[in-house]
C-alpha positions as CSV (number, residue, x, y, z in Angstrom):
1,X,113.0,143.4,17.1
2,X,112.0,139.9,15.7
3,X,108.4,139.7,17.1
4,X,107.4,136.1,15.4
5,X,110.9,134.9,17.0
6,X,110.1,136.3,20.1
7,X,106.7,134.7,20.0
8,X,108.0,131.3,18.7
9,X,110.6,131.2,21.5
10,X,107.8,131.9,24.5
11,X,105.8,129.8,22.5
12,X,108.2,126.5,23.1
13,X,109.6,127.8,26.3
14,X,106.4,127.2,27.9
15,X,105.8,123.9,26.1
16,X,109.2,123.1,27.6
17,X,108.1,124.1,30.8
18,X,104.5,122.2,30.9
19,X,106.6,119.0,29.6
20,X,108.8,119.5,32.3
21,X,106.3,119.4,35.1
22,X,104.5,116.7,33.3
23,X,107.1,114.0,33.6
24,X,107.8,115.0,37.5
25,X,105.8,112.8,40.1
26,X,102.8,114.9,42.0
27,X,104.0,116.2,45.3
28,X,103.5,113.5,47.8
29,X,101.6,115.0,51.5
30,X,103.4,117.4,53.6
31,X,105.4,115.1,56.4
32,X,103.8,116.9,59.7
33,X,107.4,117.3,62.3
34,X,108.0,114.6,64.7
35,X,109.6,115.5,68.0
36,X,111.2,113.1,70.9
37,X,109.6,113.8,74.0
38,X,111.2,113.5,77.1
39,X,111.5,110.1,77.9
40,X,113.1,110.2,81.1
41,X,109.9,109.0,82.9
42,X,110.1,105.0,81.5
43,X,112.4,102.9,81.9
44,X,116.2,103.2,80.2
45,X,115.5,100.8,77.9
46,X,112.6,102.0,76.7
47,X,114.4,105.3,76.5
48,X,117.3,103.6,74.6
49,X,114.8,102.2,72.1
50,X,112.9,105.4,71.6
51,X,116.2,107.0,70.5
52,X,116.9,104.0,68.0
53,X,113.6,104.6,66.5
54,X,113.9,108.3,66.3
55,X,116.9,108.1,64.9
56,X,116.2,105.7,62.1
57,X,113.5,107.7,61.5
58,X,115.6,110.8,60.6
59,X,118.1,108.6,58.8
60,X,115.2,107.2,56.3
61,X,113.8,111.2,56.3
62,X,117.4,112.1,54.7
63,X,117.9,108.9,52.1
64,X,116.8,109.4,48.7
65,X,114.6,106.8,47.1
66,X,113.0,105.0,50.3
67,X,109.2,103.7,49.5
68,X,106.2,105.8,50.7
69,X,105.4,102.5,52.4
70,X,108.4,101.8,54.3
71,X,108.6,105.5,55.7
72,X,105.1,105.4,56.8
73,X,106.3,102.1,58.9
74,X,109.0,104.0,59.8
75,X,106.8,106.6,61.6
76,X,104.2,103.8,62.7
77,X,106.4,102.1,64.7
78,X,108.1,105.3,66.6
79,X,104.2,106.4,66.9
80,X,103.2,103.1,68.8
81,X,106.2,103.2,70.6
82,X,105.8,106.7,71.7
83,X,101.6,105.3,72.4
84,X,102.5,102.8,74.5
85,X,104.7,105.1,76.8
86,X,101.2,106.9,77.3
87,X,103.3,110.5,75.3
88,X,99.8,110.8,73.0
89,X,100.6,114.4,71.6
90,X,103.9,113.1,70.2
91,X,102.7,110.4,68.7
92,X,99.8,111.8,66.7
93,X,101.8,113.0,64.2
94,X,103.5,110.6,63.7
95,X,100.6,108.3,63.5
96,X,99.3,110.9,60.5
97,X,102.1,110.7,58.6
98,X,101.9,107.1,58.8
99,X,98.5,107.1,57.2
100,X,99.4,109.3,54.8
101,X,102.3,107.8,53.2
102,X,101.1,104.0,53.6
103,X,97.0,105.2,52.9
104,X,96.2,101.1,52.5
105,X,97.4,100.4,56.1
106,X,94.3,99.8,58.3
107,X,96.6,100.4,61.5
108,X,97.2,103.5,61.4
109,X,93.8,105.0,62.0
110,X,92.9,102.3,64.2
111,X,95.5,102.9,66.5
112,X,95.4,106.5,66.4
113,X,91.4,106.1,66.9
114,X,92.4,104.3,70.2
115,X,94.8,107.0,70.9
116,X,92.4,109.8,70.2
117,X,89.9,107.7,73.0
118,X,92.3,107.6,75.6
119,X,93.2,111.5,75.3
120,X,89.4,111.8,75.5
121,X,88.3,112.9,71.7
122,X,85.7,110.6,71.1
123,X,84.3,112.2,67.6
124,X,88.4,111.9,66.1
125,X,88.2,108.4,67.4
126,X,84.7,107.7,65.5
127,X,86.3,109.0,62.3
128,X,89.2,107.1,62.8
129,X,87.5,104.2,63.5
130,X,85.3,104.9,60.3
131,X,88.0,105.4,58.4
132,X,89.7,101.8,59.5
133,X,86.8,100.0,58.9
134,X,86.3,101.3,55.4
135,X,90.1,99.5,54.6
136,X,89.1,96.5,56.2
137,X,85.5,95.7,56.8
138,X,85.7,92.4,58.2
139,X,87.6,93.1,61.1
140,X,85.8,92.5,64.7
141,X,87.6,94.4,66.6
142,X,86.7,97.4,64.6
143,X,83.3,97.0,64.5
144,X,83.2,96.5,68.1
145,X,84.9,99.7,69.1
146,X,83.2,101.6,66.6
147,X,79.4,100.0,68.1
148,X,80.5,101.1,71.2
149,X,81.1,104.3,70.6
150,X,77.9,104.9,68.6
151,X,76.4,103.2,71.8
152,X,78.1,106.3,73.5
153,X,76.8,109.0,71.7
154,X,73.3,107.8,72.2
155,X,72.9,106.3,68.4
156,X,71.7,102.5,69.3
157,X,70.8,102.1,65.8
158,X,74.1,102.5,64.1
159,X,75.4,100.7,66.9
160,X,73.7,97.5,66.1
161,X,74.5,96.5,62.4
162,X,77.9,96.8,63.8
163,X,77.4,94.1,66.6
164,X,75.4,92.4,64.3
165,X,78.0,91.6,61.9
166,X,80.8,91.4,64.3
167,X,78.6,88.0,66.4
168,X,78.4,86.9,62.3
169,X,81.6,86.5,61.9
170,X,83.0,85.8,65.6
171,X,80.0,84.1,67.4
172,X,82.9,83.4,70.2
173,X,83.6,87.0,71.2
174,X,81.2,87.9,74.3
175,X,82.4,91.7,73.7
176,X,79.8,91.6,70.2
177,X,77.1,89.4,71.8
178,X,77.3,92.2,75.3
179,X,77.0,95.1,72.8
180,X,74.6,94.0,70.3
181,X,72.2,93.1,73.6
182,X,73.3,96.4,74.6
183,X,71.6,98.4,71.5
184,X,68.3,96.2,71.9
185,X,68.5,97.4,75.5
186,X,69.1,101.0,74.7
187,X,66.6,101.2,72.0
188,X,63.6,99.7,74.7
189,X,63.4,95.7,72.8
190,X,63.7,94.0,75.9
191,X,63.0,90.4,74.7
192,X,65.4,91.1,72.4
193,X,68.3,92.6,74.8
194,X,67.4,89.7,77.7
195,X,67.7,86.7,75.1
196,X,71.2,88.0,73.7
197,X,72.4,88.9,76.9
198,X,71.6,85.5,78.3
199,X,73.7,83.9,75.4
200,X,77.1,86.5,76.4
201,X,77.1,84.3,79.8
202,X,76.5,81.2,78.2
203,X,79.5,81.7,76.1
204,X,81.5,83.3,79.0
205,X,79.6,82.6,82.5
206,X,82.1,84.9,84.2
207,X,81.5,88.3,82.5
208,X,80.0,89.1,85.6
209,X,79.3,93.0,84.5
210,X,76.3,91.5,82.1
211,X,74.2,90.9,85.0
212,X,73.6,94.7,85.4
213,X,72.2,95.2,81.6
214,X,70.6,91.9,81.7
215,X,68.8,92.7,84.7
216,X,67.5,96.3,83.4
217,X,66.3,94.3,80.4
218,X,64.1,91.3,82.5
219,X,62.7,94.7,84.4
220,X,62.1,96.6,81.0
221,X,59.5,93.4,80.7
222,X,58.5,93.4,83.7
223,X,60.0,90.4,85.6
224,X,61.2,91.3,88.4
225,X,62.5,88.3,90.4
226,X,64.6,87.7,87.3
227,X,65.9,91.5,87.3
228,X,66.7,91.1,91.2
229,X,68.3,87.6,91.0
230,X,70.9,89.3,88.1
231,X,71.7,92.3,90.3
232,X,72.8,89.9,93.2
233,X,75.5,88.7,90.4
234,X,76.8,92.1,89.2
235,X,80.6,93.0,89.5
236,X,81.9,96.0,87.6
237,X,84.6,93.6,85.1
238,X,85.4,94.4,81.7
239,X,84.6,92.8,79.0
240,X,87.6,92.5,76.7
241,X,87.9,92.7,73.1
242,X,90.3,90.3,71.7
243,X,92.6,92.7,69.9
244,X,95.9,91.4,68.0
245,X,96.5,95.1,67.0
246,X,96.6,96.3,70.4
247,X,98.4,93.5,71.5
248,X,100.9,94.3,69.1
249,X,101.4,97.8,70.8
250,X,101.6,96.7,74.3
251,X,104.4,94.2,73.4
252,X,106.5,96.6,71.3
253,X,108.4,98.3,74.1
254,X,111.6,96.5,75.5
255,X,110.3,96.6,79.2
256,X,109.7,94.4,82.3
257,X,105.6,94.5,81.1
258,X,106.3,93.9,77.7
259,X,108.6,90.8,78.2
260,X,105.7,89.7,80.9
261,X,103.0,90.1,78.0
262,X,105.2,88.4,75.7
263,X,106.1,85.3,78.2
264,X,102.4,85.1,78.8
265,X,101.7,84.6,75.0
266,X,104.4,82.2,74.8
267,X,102.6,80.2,77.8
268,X,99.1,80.4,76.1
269,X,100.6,79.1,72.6
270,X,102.4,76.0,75.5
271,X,106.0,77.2,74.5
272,X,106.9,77.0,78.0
273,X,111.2,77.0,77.6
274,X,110.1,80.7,75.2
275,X,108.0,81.9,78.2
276,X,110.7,81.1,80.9
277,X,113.3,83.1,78.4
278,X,110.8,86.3,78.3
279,X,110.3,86.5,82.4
280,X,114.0,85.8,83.1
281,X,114.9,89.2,80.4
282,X,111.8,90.8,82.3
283,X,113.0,90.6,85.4
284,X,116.3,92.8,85.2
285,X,113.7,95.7,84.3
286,X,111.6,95.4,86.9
287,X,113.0,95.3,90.8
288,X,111.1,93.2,92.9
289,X,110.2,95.7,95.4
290,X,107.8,96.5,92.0
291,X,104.3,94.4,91.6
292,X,105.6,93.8,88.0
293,X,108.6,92.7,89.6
294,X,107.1,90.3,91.5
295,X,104.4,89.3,88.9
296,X,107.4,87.8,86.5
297,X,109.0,86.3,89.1
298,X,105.6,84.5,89.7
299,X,105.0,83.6,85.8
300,X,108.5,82.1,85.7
301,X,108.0,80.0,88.5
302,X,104.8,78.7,86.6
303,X,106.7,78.5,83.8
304,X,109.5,76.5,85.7
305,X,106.5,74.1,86.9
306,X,105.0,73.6,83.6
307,X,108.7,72.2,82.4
308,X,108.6,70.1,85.5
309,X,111.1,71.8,87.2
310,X,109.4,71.6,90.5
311,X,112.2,72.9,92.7
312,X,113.1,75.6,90.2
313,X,109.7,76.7,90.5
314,X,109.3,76.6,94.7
315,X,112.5,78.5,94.7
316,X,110.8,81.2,92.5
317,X,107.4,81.4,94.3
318,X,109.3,81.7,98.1
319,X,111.1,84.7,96.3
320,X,108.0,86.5,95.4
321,X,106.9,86.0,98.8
322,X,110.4,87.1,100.3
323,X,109.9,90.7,98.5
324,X,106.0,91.2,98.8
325,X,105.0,93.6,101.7
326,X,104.0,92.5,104.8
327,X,100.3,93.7,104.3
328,X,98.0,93.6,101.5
329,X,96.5,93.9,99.3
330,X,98.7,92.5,96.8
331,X,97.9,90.2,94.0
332,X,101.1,88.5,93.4
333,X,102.2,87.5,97.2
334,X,98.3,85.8,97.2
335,X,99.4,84.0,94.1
336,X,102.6,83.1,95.3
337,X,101.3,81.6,98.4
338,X,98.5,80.3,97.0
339,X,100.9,78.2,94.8
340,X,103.2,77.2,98.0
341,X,99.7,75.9,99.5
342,X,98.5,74.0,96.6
343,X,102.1,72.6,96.0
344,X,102.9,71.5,100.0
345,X,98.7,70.4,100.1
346,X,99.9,67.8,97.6
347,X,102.8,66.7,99.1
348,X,100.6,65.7,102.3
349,X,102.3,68.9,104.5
350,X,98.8,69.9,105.0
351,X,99.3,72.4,107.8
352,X,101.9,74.6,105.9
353,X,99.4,74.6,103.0
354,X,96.8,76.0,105.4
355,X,99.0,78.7,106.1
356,X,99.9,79.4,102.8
357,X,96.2,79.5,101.6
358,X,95.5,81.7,104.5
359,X,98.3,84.1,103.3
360,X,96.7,84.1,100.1
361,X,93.3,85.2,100.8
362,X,94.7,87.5,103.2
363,X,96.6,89.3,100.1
364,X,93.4,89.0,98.1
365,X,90.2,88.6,100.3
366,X,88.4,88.1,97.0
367,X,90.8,85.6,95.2
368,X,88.2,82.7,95.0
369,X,90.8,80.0,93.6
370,X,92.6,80.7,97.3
371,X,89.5,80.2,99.4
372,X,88.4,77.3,97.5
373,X,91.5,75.6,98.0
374,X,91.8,77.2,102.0
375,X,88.6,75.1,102.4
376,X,89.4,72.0,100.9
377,X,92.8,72.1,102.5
378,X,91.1,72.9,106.6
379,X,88.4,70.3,105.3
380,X,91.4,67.5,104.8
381,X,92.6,69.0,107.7
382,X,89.7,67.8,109.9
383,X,88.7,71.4,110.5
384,X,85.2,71.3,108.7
385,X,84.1,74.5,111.1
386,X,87.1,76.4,109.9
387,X,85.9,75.7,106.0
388,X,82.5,76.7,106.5
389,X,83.0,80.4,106.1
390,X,85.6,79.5,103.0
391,X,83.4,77.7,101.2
392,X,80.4,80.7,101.8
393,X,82.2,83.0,100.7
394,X,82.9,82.0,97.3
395,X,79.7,81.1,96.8
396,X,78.8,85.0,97.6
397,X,81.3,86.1,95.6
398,X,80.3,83.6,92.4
399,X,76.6,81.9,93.3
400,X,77.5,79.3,90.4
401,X,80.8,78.0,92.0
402,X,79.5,74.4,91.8
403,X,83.1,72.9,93.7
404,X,82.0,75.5,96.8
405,X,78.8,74.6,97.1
406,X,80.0,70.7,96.9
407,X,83.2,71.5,99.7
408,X,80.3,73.2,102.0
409,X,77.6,70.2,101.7
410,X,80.8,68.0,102.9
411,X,81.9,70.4,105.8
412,X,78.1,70.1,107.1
413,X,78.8,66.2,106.7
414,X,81.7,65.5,108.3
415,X,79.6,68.0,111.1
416,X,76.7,65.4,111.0
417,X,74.5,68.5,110.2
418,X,72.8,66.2,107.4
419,X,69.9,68.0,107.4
420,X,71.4,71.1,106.4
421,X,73.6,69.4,103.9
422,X,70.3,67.9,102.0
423,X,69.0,71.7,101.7
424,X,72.2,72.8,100.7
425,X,72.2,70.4,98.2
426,X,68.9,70.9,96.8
427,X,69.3,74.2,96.7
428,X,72.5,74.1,94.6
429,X,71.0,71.7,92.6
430,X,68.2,74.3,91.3
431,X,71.1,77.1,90.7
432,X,73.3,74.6,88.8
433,X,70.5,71.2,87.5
434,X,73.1,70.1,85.2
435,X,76.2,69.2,87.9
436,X,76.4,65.7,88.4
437,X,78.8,65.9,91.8
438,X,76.0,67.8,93.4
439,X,73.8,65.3,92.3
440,X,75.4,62.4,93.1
441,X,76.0,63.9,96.7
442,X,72.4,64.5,97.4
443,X,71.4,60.9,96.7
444,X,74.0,59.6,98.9
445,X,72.9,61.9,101.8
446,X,69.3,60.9,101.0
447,X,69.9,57.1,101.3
448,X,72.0,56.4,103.9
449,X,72.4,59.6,106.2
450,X,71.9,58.7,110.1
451,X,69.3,61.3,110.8
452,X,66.2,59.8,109.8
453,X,64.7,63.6,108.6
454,X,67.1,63.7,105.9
455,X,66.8,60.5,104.1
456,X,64.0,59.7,101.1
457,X,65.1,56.4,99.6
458,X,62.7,56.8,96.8
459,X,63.8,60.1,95.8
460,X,67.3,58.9,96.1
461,X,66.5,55.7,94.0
462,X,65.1,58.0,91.1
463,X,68.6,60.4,90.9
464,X,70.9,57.7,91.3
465,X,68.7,55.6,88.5
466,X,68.8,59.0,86.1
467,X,72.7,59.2,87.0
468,X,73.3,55.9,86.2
469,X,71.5,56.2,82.6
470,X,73.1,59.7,81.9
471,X,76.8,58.8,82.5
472,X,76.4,55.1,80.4
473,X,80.0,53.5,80.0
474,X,81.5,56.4,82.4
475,X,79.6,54.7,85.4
476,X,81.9,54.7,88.5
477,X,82.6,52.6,91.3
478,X,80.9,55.6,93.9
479,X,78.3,55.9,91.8
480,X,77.1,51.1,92.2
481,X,77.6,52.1,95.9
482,X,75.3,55.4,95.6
483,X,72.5,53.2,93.9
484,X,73.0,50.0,96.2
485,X,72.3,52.2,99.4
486,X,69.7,53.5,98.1
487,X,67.8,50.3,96.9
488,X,68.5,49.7,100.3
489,X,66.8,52.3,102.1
490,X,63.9,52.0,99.6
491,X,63.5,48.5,100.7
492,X,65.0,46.5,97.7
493,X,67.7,44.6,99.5
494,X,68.4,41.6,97.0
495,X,69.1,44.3,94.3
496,X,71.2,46.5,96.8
497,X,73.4,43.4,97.4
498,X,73.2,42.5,93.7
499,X,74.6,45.9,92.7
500,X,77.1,46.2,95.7
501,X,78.6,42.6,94.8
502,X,79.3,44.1,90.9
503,X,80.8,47.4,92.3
504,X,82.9,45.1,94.7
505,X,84.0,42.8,91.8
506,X,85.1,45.5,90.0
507,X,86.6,47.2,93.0
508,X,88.7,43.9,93.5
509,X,90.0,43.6,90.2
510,X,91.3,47.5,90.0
511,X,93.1,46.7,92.9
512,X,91.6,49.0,95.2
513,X,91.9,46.8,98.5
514,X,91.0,50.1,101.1
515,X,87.5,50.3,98.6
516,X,87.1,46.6,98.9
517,X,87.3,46.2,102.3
518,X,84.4,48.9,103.0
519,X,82.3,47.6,100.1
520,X,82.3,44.1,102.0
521,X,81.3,45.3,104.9
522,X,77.9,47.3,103.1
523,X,77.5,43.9,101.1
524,X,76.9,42.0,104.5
525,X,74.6,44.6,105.7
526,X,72.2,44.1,102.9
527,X,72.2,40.6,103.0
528,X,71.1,40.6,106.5
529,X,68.4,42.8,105.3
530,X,70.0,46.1,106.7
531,X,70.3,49.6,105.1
532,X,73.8,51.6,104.9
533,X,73.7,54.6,108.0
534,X,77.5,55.9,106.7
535,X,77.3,58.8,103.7
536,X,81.4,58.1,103.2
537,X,84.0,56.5,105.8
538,X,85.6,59.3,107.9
539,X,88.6,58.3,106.2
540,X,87.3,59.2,102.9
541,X,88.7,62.3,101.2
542,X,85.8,63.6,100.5
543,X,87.2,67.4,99.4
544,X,89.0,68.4,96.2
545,X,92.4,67.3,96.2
546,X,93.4,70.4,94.3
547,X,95.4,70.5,90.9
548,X,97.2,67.9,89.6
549,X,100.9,68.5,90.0
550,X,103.8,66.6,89.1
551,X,104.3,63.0,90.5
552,X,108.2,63.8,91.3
553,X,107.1,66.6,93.7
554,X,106.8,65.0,96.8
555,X,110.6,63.9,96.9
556,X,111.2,67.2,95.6
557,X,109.4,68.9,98.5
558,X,110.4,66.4,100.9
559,X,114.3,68.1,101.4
560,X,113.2,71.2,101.1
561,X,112.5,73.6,104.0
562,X,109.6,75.0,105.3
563,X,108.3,77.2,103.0
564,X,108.2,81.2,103.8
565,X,105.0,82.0,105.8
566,X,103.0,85.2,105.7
567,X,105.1,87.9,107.9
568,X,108.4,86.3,107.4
């Protein structure tokens, strides 16, 4: 036998060999198996679009030459799909192999960080999270979810660079501000924790749940009236993250909710013929015996409005209250009525609005748009008792409702209970010192209310003076009659009449003839010397007239028939 042949043949067969494997590409990551769950529990055409997906899916798997990239979108979009349907186990994978084969992708660990919180895995989600945040550093919602759960695990001090750097770069977004204030709180810098936490409501006064840290934060210094007052406020809300990502999941099935979320983004971005096309596909998916159901029946009836299609949108509304149940609580019968009221309270069919409004806060006892306007409306209505309770309860429910606390100092009023109206008044006036309704009401009940107790012309003099030097060229007509009665009432009746014969010059050349008429009548008493003893004319509307709504509704409303009641 040839040994040097033998030896020179090995010799290049394994040079052959390592050439070979040189010039192949490296073995890419095993693709973990993907499995269609049962899908039988969402609707058919969510099924029908799983089975698109997963199909595609398996069609890409078995074609040659198809990006990394493009498969890993491939098993992204089946894996959000799948997420959204709430079937977590079969999505993971899929979500892995998405990161795998598109690494660069900050989606794919985000979302499967989410999806590893809901199934309750909180350290996966923290390395997800991590792992996100490493591809794209400057994104808040990230840094937010990731804070929070370092907030979670006890670890305030990696919490707080996070929140730190998410208020940096989105000052706006009261979900960084709560949680940075959150880690002061947690790691015992109260002065710290109070002062941010204090800045989350001024940027969003109705994140009600801040209350609750903010209040363990004014007791961690020891001010306890402050810590008490807070409490009083609390309501267990959430305080969203703005989330594109996340949005993009929930809209990604073809369903009744998705179409809703997608007419709703229409209606935020004022594309308001885009929005009525979304609810009207929404609406086949979800039966009206359904609260989604009725829900996009309800946003295409505001949708309808917005267009000006006033009957369009009645129509719509009586629907939702044809198929809501004859009890509560339900949230979209106590919008829908509450839209019938607001609509027939502007078309002067007051008592039908009362009912509506009644319905309403029936179906939501806590809906505080409903009882505003269910005041207002039994105010108008010449039932001032009957608003009383409306009016009190909103301001329970939200202490800062400035409109509330104005509707309730005019119920007390029109009861000639002036007394308790200038308390009321004052007392607002310390919660909310910067509402110029409030404070233009008080010096009207100060200078010319017919009890005698409840008038200070001096003190009424000084806040119509600071009223009139704060609102400059937005001065109004109510506000020359405010300051002539109260020169009057302090004792100044040449400048009363002065100022009341400018307000009624102006009044005369606007055209207001009703306004005129009543400003004559004050001018003559202070030229014989006499103060004003009427706060407003019992003709006056002195309650909210509600939203503005489109001028051609009253003939619209004016054929149409009475609108369905609660229990019909």
């Amino acid at each position: 036998m040839n040994y040097g042949r033998a030896l020179a043949i090995g010799v290049l067969s394994a040079a052959l060999a390592v050439a070979a494997a040189c010039s192949q590409k490296p073995a890419g990551p095993a693709e973990r198996p993907v499995v269609l769950p049962d899908l039988s529990r969402v609707e058919p055409s969510v099924q029908k679009q799983g089975r698109e997906l997963y199909d595609a899916l398996q069609a890409m798997r078995n074609k040659t030459g198809v990006a990394a990239v493009e498969k890993g979108q491939a098993y992204g979009t089946l894996a959000m799909l799948l997420h959204a349907g709430e079937y977590y186990e079969a999505a993971e994978p899929a979500y892995l192999n998405a990161e795998d084969l598109a690494p660069a992708d900050p989606r794919w660990p985000y979302l499967l960080a989410h999806l590893h919180k809901s199934r309750g895995e909180p350290d996966k989600a923290l390395a997800d999270f991590t792992r996100a945040l490493h591809l794209k550093p400057d994104d808040v919602p990230t840094l937010i979810w990731l804070g929070r759960l370092y907030l979670d695990r006890g670890e305030p001090e990696k919490a707080q660079p996070l929140f730190e750097r998410a208020q940096s770069l989105r000052p706006d977004v009261v979900a960084g501000i709560v949680g940075l204030g959150q880690a002061a709180l947690a790691q015992k810098d109260y002065g710290r924790a109070a002062s941010v936490l204090e800045e989350a409501l001024r940027v969003h006064p109705t994140a009600a749940s801040v209350h609750s840290p903010l209040a363990m934060a004014y007791r961690g210094l020891g001010e306890t009236a402050k810590a008490e007052a807070h409490l009083k406020e609390w309501k267990n809300t959430e305080v969203l993250v703005p989330d594109p990502v996340r949005q993009e999941l929930d809209l990604l099935m073809e369903s009744g909710l998705s179409f809703e979320l997608r007419g709703v983004r229409a209606l935020e971005a004022r594309d308001y013929k885009k929005a009525e096309d979304f609810f009207r596909k929404g609406i086949p998916l979800a039966p009206g015996d359904t609260m989604l159901g009725r829900s996009l029946r309800h946003k295409l009836a505001t949708a309808l409005a917005l267009q000006g299609n006033i009957r369009g949108a009645y129509e719509q509304f009586n629907e939702v209250v044809k198929l809501a149940p004859q009890d509560g609580p339900d949230e979209t019968a106590a919008k829908a009525h509450y839209s019938i009221g607001v609509l027939l309270a502007s078309a002067g069919r007051g008592r039908e609005a009362v009912t509506h409004l009644q319905a309403a806060v029936k179906f939501n006892p806590n809906y505080l748009e409903a009882r505003q306007g269910l005041g207002d409306a039994l105010g108008r209505a010449g039932r001032p008792e009957a608003a009383l309770p409306e009016y009190a309860e909103v301001v329970r429910l939200n202490p800062r409702a400035a409109e509330a606390r104005f509707g309730y100092a005019m119920a007390l009023v029109r009861l000639k209970r002036y007394r308790e109206a200038r308390q009321w008044l004052e007392e607002a006036i310390r919660l909310l010192p910067d509402d110029v309704q409030l404070h233009h009401a008080l010096a009207r009940v100060l200078a010319s209310a017919p009890d005698a107790a409840a008038r200070d012309g001096r003190q009424a003099l000084a806040i119509a003076q600071q009223l009139e030097a704060t609102m400059g060229d937005k001065k109004t007509t109510e506000l020359g009659e405010t300051l002539a009665m109260a020169y009057a009432e302090a004792g100044n009746f040449a400048e009363a009449a002065a100022v009341q014969r400018s307000v009624l010059n102006a009044a005369s050349r606007a055209g207001l003839t009703p306004d005129a008429r009543r400003m004559t009548a004050n001018l003559r008493l202070y030229e014989r010397g006499q103060a004003c003893r009427t706060p407003w004319e019992a003709n006056e509307d002195v309650f909210s007239p509600g939203p503005p709504i489109s001028p051609d509704l009253a003939a619209v409303l004016a054929s149409a028939p009475p609108a369905r009641s609660a229990g019909n």
